[in-house]
Structure formats: structure tokens, C-alpha cells
KOLTI-768058 format. One record per residue (C-alpha): residue number from 0; x, y, z. Coordinates in steps of 0.05 Angstrom, whole numbers. Layout:
residues N
ATOM resi   east  north     up
ATOM  NUM      X      Y      Z
...
//
This chain:
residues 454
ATOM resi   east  north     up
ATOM    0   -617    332    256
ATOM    1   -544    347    273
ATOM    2   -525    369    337
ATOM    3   -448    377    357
ATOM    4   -430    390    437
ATOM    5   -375    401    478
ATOM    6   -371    351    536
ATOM    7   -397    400    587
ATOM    8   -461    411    552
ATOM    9   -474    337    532
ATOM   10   -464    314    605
ATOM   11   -515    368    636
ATOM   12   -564    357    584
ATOM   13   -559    293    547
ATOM   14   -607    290    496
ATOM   15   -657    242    488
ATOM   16   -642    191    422
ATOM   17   -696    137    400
ATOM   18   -660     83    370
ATOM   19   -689     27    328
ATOM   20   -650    -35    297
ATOM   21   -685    -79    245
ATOM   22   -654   -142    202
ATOM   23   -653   -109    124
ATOM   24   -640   -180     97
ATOM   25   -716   -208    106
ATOM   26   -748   -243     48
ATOM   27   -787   -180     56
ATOM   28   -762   -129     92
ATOM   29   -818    -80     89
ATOM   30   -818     -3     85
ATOM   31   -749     36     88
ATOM   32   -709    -22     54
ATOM   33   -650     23     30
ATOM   34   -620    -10    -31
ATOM   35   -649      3    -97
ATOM   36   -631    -59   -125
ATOM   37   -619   -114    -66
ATOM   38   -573   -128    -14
ATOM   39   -496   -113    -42
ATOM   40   -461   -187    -36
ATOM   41   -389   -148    -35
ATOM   42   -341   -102      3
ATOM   43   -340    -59    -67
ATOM   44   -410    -67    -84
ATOM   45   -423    -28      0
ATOM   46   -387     21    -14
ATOM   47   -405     46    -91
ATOM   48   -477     53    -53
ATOM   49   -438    102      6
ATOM   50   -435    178     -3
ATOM   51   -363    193    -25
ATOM   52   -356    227     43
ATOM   53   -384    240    108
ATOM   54   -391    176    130
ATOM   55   -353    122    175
ATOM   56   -336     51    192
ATOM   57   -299     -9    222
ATOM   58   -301    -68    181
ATOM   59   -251   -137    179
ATOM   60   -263   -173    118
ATOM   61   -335   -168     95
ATOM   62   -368   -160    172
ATOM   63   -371    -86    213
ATOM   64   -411    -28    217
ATOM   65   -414     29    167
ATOM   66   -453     91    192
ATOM   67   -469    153    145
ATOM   68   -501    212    164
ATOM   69   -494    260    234
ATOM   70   -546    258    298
ATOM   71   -490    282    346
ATOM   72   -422    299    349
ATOM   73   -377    304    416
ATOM   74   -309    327    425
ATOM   75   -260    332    479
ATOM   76   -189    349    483
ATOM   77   -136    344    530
ATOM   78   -106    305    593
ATOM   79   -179    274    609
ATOM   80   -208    270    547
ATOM   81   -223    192    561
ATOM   82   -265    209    621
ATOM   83   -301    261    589
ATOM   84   -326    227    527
ATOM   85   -342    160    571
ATOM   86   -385    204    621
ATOM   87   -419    238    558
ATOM   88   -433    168    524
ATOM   89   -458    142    588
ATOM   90   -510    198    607
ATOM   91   -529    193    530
ATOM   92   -548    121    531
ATOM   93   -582    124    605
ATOM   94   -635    173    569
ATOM   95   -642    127    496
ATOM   96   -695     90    483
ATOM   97   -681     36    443
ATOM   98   -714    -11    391
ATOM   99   -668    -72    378
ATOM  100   -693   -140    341
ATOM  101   -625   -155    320
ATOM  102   -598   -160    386
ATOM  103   -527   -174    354
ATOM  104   -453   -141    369
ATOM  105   -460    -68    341
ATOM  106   -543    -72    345
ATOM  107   -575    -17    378
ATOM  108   -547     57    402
ATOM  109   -476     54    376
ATOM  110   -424    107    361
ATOM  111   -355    106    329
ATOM  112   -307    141    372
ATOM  113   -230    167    356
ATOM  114   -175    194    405
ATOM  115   -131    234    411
ATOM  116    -60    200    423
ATOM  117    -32    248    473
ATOM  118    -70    300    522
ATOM  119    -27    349    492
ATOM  120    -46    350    425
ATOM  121    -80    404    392
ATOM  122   -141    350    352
ATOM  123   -198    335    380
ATOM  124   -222    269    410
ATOM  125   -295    257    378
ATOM  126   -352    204    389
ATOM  127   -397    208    324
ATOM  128   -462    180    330
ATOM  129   -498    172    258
ATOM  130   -561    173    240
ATOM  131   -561    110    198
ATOM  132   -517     41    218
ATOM  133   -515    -12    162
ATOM  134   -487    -71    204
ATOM  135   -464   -138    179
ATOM  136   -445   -203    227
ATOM  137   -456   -274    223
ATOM  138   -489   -268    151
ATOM  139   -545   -226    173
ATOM  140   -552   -152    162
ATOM  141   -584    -96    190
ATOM  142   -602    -24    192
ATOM  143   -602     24    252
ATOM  144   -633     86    259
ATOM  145   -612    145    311
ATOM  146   -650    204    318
ATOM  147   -673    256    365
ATOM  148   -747    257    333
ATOM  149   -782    203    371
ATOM  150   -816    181    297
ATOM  151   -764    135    258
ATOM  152   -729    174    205
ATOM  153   -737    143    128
ATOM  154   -669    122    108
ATOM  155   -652    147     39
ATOM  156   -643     97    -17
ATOM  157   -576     86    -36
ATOM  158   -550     89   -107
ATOM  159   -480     60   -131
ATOM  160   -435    101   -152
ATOM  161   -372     81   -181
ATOM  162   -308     77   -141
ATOM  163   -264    123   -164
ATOM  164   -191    105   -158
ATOM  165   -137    158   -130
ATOM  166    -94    193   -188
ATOM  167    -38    239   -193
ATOM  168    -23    225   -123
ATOM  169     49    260    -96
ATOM  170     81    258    -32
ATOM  171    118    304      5
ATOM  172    161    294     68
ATOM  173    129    319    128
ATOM  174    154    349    201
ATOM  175    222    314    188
ATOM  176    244    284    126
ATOM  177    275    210    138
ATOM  178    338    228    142
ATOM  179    328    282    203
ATOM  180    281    235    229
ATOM  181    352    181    227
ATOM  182    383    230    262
ATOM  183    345    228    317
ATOM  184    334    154    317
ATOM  185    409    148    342
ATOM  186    401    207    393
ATOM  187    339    168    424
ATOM  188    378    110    412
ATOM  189    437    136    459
ATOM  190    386    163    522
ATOM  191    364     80    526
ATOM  192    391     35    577
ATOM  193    398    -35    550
ATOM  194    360    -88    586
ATOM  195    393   -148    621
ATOM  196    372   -212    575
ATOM  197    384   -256    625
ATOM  198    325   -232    670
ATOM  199    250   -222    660
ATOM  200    214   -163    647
ATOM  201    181   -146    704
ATOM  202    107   -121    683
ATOM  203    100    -90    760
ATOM  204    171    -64    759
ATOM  205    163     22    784
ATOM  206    238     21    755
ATOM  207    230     94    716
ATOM  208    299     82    674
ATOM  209    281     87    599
ATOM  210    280     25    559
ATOM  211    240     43    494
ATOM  212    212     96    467
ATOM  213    173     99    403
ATOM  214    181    151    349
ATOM  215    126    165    293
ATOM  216    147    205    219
ATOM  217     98    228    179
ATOM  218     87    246    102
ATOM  219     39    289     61
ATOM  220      5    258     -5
ATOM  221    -38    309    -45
ATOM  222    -85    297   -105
ATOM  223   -111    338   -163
ATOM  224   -175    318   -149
ATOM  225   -215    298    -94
ATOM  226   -198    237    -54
ATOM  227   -250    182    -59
ATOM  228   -244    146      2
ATOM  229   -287     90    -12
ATOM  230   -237     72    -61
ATOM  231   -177     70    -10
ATOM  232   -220     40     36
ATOM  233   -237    -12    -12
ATOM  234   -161    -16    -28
ATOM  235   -139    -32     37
ATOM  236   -190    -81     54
ATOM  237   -175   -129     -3
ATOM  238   -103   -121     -2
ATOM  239   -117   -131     84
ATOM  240   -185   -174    103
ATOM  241   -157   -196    166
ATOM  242   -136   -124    192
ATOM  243   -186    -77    218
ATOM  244   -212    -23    159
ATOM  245   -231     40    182
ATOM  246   -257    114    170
ATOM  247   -277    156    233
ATOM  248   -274    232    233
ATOM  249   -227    230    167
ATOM  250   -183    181    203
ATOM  251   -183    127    149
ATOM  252   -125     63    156
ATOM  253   -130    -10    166
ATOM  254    -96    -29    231
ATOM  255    -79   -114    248
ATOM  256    -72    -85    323
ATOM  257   -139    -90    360
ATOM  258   -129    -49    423
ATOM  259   -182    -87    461
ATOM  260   -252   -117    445
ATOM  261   -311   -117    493
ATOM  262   -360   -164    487
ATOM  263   -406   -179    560
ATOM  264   -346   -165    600
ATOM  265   -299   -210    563
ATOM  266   -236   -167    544
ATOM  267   -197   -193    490
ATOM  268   -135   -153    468
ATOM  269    -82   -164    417
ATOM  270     -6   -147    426
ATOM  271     53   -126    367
ATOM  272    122   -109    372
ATOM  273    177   -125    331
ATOM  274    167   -126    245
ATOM  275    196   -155    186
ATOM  276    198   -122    126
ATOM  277    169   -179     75
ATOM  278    200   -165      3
ATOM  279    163   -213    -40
ATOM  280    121   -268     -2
ATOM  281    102   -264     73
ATOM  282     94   -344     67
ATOM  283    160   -355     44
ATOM  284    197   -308     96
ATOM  285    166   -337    147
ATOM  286    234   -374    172
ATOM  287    277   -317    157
ATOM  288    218   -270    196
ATOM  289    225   -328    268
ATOM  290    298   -310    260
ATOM  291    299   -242    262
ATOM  292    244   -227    312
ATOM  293    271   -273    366
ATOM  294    333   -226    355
ATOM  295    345   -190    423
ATOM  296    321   -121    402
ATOM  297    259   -147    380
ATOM  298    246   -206    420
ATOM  299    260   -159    481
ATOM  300    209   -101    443
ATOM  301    155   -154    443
ATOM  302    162   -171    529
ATOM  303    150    -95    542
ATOM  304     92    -97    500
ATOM  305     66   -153    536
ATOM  306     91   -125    607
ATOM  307     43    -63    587
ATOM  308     -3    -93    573
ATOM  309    -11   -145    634
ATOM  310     -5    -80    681
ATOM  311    -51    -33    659
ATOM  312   -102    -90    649
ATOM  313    -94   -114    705
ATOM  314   -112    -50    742
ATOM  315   -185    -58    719
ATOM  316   -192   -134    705
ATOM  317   -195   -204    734
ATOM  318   -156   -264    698
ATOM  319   -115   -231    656
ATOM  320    -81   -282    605
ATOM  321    -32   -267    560
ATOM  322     -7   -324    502
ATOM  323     63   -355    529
ATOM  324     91   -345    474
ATOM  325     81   -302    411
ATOM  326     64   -326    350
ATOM  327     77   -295    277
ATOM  328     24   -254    249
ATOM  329     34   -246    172
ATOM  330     13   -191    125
ATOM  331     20   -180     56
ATOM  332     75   -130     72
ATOM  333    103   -144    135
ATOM  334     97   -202    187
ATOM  335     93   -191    264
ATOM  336    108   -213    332
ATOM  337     46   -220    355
ATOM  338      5   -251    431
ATOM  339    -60   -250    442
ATOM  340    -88   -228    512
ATOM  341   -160   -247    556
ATOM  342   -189   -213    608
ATOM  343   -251   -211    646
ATOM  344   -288   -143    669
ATOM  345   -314   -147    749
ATOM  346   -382   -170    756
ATOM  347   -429   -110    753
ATOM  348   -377    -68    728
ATOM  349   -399     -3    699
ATOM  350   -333     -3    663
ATOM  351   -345      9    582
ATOM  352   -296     -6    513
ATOM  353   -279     62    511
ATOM  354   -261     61    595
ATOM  355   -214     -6    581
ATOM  356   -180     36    527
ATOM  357   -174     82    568
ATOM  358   -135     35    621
ATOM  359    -93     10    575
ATOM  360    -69     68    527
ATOM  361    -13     85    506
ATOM  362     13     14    504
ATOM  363     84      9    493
ATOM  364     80    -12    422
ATOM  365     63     62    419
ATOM  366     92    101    481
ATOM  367    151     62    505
ATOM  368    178     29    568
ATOM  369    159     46    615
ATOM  370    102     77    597
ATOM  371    102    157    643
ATOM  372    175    171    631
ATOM  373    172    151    558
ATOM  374    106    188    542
ATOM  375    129    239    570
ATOM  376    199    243    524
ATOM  377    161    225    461
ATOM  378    121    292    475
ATOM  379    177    335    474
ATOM  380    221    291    432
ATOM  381    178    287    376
ATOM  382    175    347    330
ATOM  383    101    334    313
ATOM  384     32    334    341
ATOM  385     14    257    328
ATOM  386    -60    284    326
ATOM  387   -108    213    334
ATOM  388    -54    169    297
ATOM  389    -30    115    348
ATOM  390    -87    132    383
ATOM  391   -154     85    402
ATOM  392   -205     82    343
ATOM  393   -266     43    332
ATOM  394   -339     34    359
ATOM  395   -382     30    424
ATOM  396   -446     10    434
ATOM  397   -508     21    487
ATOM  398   -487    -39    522
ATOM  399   -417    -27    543
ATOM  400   -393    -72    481
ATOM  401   -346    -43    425
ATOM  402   -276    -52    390
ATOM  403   -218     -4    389
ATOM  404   -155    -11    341
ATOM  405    -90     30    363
ATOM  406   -103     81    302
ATOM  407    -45     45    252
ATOM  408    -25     36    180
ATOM  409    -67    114    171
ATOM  410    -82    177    153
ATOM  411   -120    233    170
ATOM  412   -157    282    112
ATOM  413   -133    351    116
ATOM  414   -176    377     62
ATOM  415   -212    331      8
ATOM  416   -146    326    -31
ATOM  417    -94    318     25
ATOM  418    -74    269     76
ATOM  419    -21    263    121
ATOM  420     12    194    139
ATOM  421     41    166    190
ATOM  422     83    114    221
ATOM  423    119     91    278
ATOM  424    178     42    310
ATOM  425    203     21    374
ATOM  426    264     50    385
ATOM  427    318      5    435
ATOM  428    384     16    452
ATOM  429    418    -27    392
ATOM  430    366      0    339
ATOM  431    391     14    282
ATOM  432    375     85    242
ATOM  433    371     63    176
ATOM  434    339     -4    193
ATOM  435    288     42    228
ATOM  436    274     92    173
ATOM  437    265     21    131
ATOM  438    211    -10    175
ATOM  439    174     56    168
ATOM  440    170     51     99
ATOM  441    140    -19     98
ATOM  442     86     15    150
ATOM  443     71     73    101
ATOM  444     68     19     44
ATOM  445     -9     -3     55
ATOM  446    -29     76     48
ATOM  447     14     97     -7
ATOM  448    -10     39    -44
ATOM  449    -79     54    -37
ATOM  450    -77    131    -50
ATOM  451    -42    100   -118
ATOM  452     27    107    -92
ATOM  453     95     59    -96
//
């Protein structure tokens, strides 16, 4: 059954889901095992068995969830579109009744969830609960079912189909073409007020006087034919296993930036500012990558990340903990400036992932510094609706648990053979147009490779 509400209607009258989670990896799994010929041992081998649309997931290397079919659907838009699809999730999961053996990160009533970057923007913000979860952790896997009939629905057995790699793939610039999008590079460039390097960034500072804003570009590729997506899903997570592979509402990109995580009330969060754009070997740049991001521009990018950060975390959590110093996080086409950060929620907080997102969105790898004045001038400086790119994507569970990426390194299906890209950079007051248009590229890289591109 598919049922799609708006928030109003899901929070008056939440419906009732049964939910039951059962380890598929038993020397005998019983009835409803739904491989035809045994448990896949490979990425590849998962997703030649997945529908070649309609379905989602969140996966880092060979673990995550991948859910395929539609119980409910909710959608939200605008300035509060956070609180809306918490309060919906939360009067959803009060009424569940739930099954769960696995009792593992992901078991149970999940949902993957997407939003919108801005409370401006015309795209909805969804939460998409499936009907079927195939989940993967620790070596064990498992299958969920979600349903509004109280009798568990028989999962359908899945049948590989071959991966179908993207041809006669073409891009097309998109809002701005790079050298507009230059243009006004230096124009944002010249509104910034440089920073004094001699002092601290103050992550409590109410100083409103614009330090960094971020711009995003975006592109168009188009196909002949249908675009497979397991195949640039596939793409992306071999060329990226330690990045975050993902496909929620038509969303589909592979971001290394994980938002936060949620696990018991332990926050984890991960921060990047500042890139290098690798040429041949991200091993063998390394040196020349320490150099150039403990340059001022991006040395000083990375504190306001981290200032963010601290502050709007802090507004919800206890011992907040951010990494002294950063530490260099390499990727087959660029390497980053990277800290990790620690958090705990408040005892018998009713707090959830998608509430600490919430808190700590837009960060100012993706908004600026400081964050209200330079949200607000990337809204009317930028001449494109960002839609969920930049935005939090990932997965909640029953439990309060989940993992959201900022929505990175992505695209988002327009029809079944168009996407639109995009990417972003930090703009500072010594940025450099060109240098900026460059760093860009590297970020469009990862998805014009795997839509058979560059």
C-alpha cells in the first residue's frame, strides 16, 4: 500500500505501521527469503537484484540500508519544514508496532529522509518510508518489512539484472555557465571583510559582518536512454567506499561529509572546508595538499566551519568536542581539510537525527559565516533554487538513531534521462575566480564520471 501525506494530515492522523525485522543470513532463513539464488557477497551483485528505479539507500563501502518499494511518503516545504517532518515521524513511530530480532543500527521502523537546503526553495522535503529494508552491518544482514496491513507482507524475490552502464551522456551548462558564475565569484569576493589572522575565530561571536559565503553552479547531463542508477550508484561506490553512497527521492551522490550521526545519544559529526584538487595520486600530493590548505584562505575556511559547528551544537548538546586540529582527508579526486566532532544528547532527550540536523544546518561549509547574514545573501545572490543539494540526506530510525550527509558530490533526476549537478565553494575575500571555477570541477568530477562523463 502507498500512501503519500502532507504534514498536516500525517500529524492528526498518523497511521498505524506494523514493522517486523528478521536476520536473512540464517543457515535457514525460512519463508520470504528474497534472493533467488543466495545472499549477493558484493556491492554490484545488490544492486543487479534492485529494480532499476524506485528505490533508495545509504551505504559506505559494503554496509547501509537499501529500501525498495513505497508504504508512505511525507513532504514539507518551507521555513519549518524540519519541525514538520520531525513531528510527523514522531507521531508515526508512537503508533508502530514493531517486530525487531536484529536489534542493530537501521533495524526496525526506519525511513530515509531528504531536505530541502533553503526554506525558500520551491522542492519538497520528503521522509520515504519503504516497504522492504535490506540492511547490512557487522557481517550480518537483514530484511525489514513496513506495512499498514497488520499481516507481514511477502517480499518479492529478487532477480539480477545486469547493470547497465550510462552512454551517450552530454552536458550542458546550467543557471550560469562558469564563466558568469566567475563573475560573480569576484563580486561576492569584494562584499567579504577579511578576517584578522592574528586572532581566533570566535564560535559565540554575534559579529553580523560577512566573512564567507558559499556559492553552488550547477550543470545538466542528458542521456538517450534511460539512466540506470544502480550503475552510477555502483560507480561511485567503488571509485568512493569511504564516502557515503546515496539515492533518496532521485537525489543520488556520494558525499565524504557526514552531517551528524546518532547513535543512543552520542552525536558524532564530521567537518570540511578547504580542497585540493588532486591531479594524479591523492597519496603523492599529500605534502603539496598540507601546504596549500594551511594557506590563510583555507586554513581560515576550515575555523568557520568548525566555529559553526561548535555553536549550533552546542545549542542542543552537552560535551561538545571538536579535533584540535584537522587532519587531511584524501579522495581519489580531491583531498580535504577535515575535524571530526563528539557530542552527547541530554539525558531523556526527545531530541531525534533529523532534530540535530536540524540544529546544525546550514553549516558554513554550505551557508557561510556567519551563518543568518550569509544565508540570507546566498538566497538572493544565487541565481538558482539549490533544491535538496547541500542539504541533509540520509536515514532515521524508530529509536531516535540515524545518519545524515550534507547532500554533496550529487544530482537530482529530472526525468529518467536527465540530471542536474551541482557543486559548491567557499568563497573568502582573497578567493580567487578561476581557482574557484577549478575546485568546482574536481567536485562535479565523481558524477560526470559515473554518468560516463570526463
Amino acid at each position: 500500500m502507498t500512501t503519500t501525506f502532507g504534514t498536516s494530515d500525517i500529524i492528526t492522523a498518523p497511521p498505524r505501521l506494523h514493522v517486523r525485522s528478521r536476520f536473512v543470513d540464517d543457515v535457514d532463513p525460512g519463508p520470504g527469503f528474497p534472493f533467488q539464488s543466495g545472499l549477493p557477497t558484493t556491492v554490484e551483485q545488490t544492486l543487479e537484484l534492485l529494480p532499476t528505479s524506485g528505490f533508495s539507500c545509504w551505504v559506505r563501502d559494503t554496509s547501509g540500508l537499501i529500501g525498495f518499494g513505497r508504504t508512505l511518503r511525507i513532504r514539507a516545504r518551507g521555513p519549518e519544514r524540519f519541525t514538520q517532518l520531525s513531528a510527523a515521524w514522531k507521531a508515526i513511530t508512537a503508533e508502530a508496532s514493531v517486530e525487531d530480532e536484529v536489534e542493530l543500527l537501521g533495524s526496525g521502523l526506519m525511513c530515509f529522509t531528504t531536505v530541502a537546503y533553503s526554506g525558500e526553495s520551491s522542492v519538497d522535503s520528503i521522509i520515504h518510508v519503504p516497504e522492504f529494508v535490506l540492511g547490512r552491518r557487522g557481517g550480518r544482514v537483514w530484511l525489514t518489512s513496513i506495512s499498514t496491513d497488520p499481516t507481514p507482507p511477502t517480499p518479492p524475490v529478487l532477480q539480477a539484472e545486469p547493470l547497465r552502464r550510462v552512454a551517450s551522456a552530454r552536458s550542458a551548462d546550467g543557471d550560469l555557465d562558469p564563466a558568469k558564475w566567475a563573475e560573480l565569484v569576484a563580486e561576492v569576493s569584494g562584499m567579504l571583510t577579511p578576517i584578522d589572522t592574528s586572532a581566533e575565530v570566535d564560535a559565540f561571536s554575534d559579529d553580523p559582518t560577512l566573512r564567507k559565503i558559499v556559492l553552488a553552479r550547477d550543470e545538466v547531463v542528458t542521456t538517450d536512454d534511460d539512466i540506470d542508477v544502480r550503475s552510477v550508484l555502483g560507480a561511485l561506490n567503488r571509485s568512493y567506499p569511504s564516502c557515503w553512497t546515496f539515492d533518496v527521492a532521485g537525489l543520488i551522490g556520494s558525499t565524504p561529509e557526514l552531517l551528524i550521526g546518532v547513535e543512543n545519544g552520542r552525536v558524532t559529526s564530521r567537518v570540511l572546508a578547504g580542497t585540493y584538487r588532486v591531479e594524479q595520486d591523492p597519496m603523492e600530493e599529500m605534502p603539496a595538499a598540507r601546504k596549500l590548505l594551511s594557506a590563510h584562505k583555507d586554513s581560515t575556511e576550515h575555523a568557520f566551519a568548525i566555529a559553526s559547528l561548535q555553536r549550533s551544537l552546542g545549542s542542543i548538546a552537552e560535551d561538545v568536542s571538536v579535533d584540535e586540529r584537522p587532519h587531511l582527508l584524501p579522495l581519489a579526486n580531491v583531498i580535504h581539510s577535515a575535524s571530526d566532532a563528539q557530542a552527547n544528547l541530554p539525558t531523556g532527550s526527545a531530541l531525534n537525527a533529523l532534530d540535530v540536523a536540524a540544529a546544525v544546518h546550514p553549516t558554513a561549509a554550505v551557508g557561510g559565516y556567519p551563518q543568518a547574514s550569509a544565508v540570507a545573501h546566498v538566497d538572493s545572490l544565487e541565481p538558482l533554487d539549490r533544491g535538496r543539494y547541500s542539504g541533509p540526506v540520509g536515514w532515521m530510525d524508530g529509536r531516535g538513531n540515524g545518519q545524515f550527509g550534507i547532500a554533496l558530490r550529487c544530482g537530482q533526476l529530472e526525468d529518467r534521462n536527465r540530471i542536474r549537478l551541482y557543486a559548491g565553494a567557499g568563497i573568502m575575500p582573497d578567493s580567487d575566480p578561476t581557482a574557484e571555477v577549478a575546485e568546482t570541477d574536481a567536485k562535479l568530477a565523481p558524477m560526470r564520471r559515473a554518468l560516463g562523463l570526463d
